[in-house]
N, C-alpha and C positions, 0 to 999 in steps of 0.2 A: 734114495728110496723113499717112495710117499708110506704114509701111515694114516689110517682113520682111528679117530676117536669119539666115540658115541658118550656123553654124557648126559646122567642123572643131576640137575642140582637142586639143589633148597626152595622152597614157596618164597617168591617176591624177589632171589639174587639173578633170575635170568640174566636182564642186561649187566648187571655186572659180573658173572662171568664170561659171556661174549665178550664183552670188554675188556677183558683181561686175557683171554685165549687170543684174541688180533691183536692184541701190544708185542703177544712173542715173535721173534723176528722167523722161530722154524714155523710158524702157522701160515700155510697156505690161502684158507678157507675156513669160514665159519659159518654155519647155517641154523639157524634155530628151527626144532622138525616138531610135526605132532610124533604122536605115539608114547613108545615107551620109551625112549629118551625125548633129554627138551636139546641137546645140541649135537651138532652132527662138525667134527673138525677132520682137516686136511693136515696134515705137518709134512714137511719135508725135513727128512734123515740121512745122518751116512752110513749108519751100520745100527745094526742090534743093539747094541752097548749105549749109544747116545736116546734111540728112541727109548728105551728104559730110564736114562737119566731125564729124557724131558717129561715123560710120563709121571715117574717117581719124585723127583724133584720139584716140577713146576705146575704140572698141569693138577694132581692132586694135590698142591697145595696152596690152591686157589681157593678162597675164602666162598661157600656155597656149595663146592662138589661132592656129592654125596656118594658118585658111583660113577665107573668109567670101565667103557670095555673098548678093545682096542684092535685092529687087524692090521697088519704090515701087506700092501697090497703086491702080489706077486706076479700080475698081467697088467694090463690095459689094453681095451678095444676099444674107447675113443673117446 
């Protein structure tokens, strides 16, 4: 199951947390976006249970993260 994660982080931590979201082996993809978030992440998951453990466990507790909002993708068209 893929997962997006839209992150907030700190003034000046950008590259280091992209750098630290592509070390996890579940990151698919990391993209640095304008707007109102600065990072746009892929993960791949096996269930509900684990994206909460990567979410809760890893991804907000990456030194920088100020805010993460997150959707478990339920289609794909291409």
């Amino acid at each position: 199951m893929k997962a997006i994660v839209l992150v907030v982080v700190e003034p000046n931590k950008l590259d280091n947390v992209c750098k630290a979201l592509s070390r996890l082996e579940e990151t698919t993809k990391v993209y640095e976006i304008t707007g109102e978030f600065d990072i746009f992440t892929e993960i791949e998951v096996d269930d509900v249970e684990t994206f909460r453990h990567i979410l809760k466990d890893k991804i907000m507790k990456i030194n920088g993260v100020r805010m993460t909002q997150s959707s478990l993708v339920i289609g794909e068209w291409k």
